[in-house]
N, C-alpha and C positions, 0 to 999 in steps of 0.2 A: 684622374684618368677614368673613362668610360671602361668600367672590364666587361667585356661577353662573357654571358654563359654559354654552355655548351653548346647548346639548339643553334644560335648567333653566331658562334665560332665555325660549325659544321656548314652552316650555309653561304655563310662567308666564305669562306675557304671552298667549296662547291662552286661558287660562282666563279673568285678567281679562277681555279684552276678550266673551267670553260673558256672563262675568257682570254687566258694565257695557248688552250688549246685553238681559239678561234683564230686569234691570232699566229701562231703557229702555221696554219695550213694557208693565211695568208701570207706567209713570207716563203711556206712554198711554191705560192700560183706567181711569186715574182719572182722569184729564182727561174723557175720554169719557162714565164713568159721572154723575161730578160736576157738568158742564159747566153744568146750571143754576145752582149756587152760585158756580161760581168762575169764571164766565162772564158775570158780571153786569155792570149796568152800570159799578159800581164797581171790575169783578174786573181779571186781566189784559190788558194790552193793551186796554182799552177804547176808545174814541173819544175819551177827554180826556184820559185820561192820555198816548196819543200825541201828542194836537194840543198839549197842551203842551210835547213837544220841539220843535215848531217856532220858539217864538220863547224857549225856555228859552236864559241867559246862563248858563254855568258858568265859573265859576272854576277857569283849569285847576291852578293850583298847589295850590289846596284841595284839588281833587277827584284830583290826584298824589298826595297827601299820603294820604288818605284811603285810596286804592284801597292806596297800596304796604304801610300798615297793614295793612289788610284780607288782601291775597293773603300778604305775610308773618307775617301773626301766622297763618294758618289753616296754613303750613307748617312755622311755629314749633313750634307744638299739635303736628303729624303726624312731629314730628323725634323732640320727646320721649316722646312714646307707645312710637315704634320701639325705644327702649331701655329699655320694659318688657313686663311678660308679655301686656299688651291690645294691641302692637302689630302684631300680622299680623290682629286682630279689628278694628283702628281704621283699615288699608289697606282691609281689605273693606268697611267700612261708608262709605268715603269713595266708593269705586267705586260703591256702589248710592246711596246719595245722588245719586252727578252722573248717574249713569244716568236714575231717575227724574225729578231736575228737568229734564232732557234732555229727556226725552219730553214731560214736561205741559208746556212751554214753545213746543216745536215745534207739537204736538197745539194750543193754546190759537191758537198764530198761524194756523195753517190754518185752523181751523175761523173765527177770526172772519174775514179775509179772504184764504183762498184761496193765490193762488203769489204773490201781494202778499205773503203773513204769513213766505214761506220769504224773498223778498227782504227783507224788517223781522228773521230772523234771521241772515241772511247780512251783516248792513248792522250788527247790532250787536256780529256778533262778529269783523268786519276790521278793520283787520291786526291785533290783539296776541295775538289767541288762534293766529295761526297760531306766535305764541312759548309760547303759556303754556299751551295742552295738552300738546307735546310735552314743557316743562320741567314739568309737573306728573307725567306719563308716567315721564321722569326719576328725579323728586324719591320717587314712590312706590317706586319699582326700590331706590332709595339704601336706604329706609327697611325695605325688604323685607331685604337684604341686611343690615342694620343690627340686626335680628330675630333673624339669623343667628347673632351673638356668643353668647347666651344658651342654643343651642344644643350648641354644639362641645363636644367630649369626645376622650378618649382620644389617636389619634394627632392626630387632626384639630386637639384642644385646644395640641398639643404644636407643629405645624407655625404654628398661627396667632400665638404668643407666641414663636417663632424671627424671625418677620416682623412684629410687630408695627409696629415702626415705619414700613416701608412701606408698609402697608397701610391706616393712619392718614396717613399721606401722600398716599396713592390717594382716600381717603376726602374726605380735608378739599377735593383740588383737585376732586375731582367735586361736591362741593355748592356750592364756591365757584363752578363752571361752570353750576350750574344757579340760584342767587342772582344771578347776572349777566343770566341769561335772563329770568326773572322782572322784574328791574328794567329792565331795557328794554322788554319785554312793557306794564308799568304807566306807562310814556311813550308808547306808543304808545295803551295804553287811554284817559289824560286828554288828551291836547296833539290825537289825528288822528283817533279815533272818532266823537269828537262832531259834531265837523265834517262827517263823511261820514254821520252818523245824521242830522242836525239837516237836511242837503239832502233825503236819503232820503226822510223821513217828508213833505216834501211833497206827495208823489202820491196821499198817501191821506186 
């Protein structure tokens, strides 16, 4: 695996975060421009679709099951990509993805009610996202670096197969650290979320 030094890590991670921002304000100029279709009564955040978190039962062990599916099989996907040639194009297109849905999601809650709509985001993404951005943050870095093998030539080729096996060992315990984070991230999402959305959403 290719590691960044610091210099490489910081501009890395500068850029994403522009491009996650870029992205972002485009998924507000579509919320905005959209807002009658996807605004509807039917659309995001509507009136019934919230009111029916109110007295909504969930099954937390289902909805465990479900979610750790979910957030692991889409890491899955992003592990393997890394260890081909669309994998620095399937990093990028993850980041504008969540950037966009970022914005129309934000963008949709304001507009139907207000600093009520940022408290209904702030309520549905406590506590587990304060684990599972950063381990997603993580998990792309791994995958970026992962991208890196395909790369190496010459001396560089020569240095990384003198060390191979620690650096495979570096590898495996940092993704094992960030699969840890994830899976406690998706206990927090089903067992404590709900509870504090399902209070939340009374006020409105």
């Amino acid at each position: 695996m290719l590691v960044m030094n610091k210099a490489e890590r910081n501009s890395t991670y500068s850029f994403w975060f522009y491009l996650f921002l870029g992205s972002f304000l485009m998924g507000v100029l579509i919320m905005n421009v959209g807002n009658e279709t996807l605004l509807s009564e039917g659309g995001i955040f509507s009136q019934t679709s919230v009111g029916r978190l109110r007295y909504m039962e969930i099954d937390s062990g289902r909805f465990f099951r479900y979610v750790l599916e979910h957030r692991m099989g889409e890491g899955a996907v992003l592990l393997l990509l890394s260890s081909t040639w669309i994998g620095v194009i399937a990093i990028y297109a993850c980041i504008v993805w969540q950037g966009i849905l970022a914005g129309m999601t934000i963008t949709a809650a304001v507009i139907r009610y207000g600093i009520k709509g940022l408290l209904l985001i702030l309520g549905s993404l406590f506590p587990h996202q304060l684990l599972l951005i950063p381990a997603e943050v993580m998990l792309l870095g791994w995958c970026y670096e992962n991208c890196g093998k395909s790369r190496l030539s010459g001396k560089y080729a020569a240095s990384y197969h003198r060390n191979m096996r620690q650096q495979y060992l570096k590898q495996a315990i940092g993704l094992l650290w960030i699969v840890m984070v994830i899976f406690i991230g998706c206990i927090l999402e089903s067992y404590v979320n709900p509870i504090l959305l399902s209070d939340l959403v009374k006020i409105f």
